[in-house]
C-alpha positions in Angstrom: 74.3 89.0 93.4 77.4 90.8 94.3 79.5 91.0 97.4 81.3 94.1 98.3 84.4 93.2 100.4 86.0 96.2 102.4 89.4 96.5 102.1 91.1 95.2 104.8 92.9 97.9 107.2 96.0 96.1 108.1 96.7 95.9 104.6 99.1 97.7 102.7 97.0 99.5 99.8 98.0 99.3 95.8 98.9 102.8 96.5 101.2 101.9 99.0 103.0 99.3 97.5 103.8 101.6 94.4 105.4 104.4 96.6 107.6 101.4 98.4 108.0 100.4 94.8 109.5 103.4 93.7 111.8 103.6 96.4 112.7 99.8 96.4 113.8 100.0 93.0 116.3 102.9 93.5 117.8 101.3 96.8 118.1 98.1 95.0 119.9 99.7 91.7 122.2 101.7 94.3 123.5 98.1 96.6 121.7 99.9 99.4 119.2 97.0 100.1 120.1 93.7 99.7 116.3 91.5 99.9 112.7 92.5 100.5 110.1 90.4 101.9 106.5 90.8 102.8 104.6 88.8 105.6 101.0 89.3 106.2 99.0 88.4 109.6 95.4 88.8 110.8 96.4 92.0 112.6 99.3 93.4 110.4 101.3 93.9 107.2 105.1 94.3 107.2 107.7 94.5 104.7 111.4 93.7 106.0 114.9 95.2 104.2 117.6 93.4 104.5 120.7 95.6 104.0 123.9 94.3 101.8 126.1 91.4 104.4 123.3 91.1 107.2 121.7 88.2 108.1 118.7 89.9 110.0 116.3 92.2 108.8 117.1 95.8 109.4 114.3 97.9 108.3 110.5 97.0 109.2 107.5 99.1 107.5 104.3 98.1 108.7 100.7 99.0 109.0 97.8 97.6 112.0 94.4 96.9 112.2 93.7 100.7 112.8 95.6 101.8 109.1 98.7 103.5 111.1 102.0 103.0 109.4 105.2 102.8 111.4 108.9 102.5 110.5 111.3 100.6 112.4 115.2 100.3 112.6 116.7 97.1 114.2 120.1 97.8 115.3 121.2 94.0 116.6 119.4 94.2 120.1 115.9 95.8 119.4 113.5 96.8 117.2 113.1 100.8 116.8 110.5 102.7 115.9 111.6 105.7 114.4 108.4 107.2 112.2 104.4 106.7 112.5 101.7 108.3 110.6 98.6 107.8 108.8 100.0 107.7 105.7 102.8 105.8 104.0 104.1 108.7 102.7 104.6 109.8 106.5 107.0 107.0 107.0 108.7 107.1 103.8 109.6 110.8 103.5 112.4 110.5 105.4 113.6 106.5 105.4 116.7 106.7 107.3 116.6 106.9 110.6 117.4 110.2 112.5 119.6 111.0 114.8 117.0 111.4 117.7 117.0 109.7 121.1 114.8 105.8 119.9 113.2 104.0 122.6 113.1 100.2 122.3 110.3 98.0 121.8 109.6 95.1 124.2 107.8 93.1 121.6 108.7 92.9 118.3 
């Protein structure tokens, strides 16, 4: 017998991880990004940047239990979410954070 398990929603799909792939690779060949990591919870996936001298994580990509992707920017004091959408490639588009008005979030 055979057991179908759905794919969890918080989870980053294969999909996914080959579009942050691509971009990964050309950050990292360029000394943009300095280390990657990926931590996984019951309710969430992230995967944190670490740019080149920084001893924090400055870029945040995530996706919750209800499949929404968001983008964050922490600037020393906060965690800033600067895109959402419902698909990675809505948060990835445009990767650097614009120049609009962010409002910080109280939990991170």
């Amino acid at each position: 017998m055979c057991v179908i398990v759905p794919f969890a929603r918080q989870r980053f799909t294969p999909t996914d991880l080959v579009a942050w792939k691509s971009i990964l690779i050309d950050r990292r060949r360029r000394g943009l990004w300095q280390k990657v990591e990926r931590t996984t919870s019951p309710d969430r996936d992230w995967l944190l940047v670490w740019l080149p001298g920084l001893q924090e994580p400055t870029l945040r990509l995530e996706r919750d239990l209800h499949g929404t992707y968001r983008l964050y920017f922490y600037d020393g004091k906060g965690w800033f979410q600067f895109r959402k959408g419902d698909n990675i490639i809505d948060c990835l588009a445009h990767i650097e954070p614009g120049e609009r008005v962010r409002q910080p979030l109280r939990s991170a």
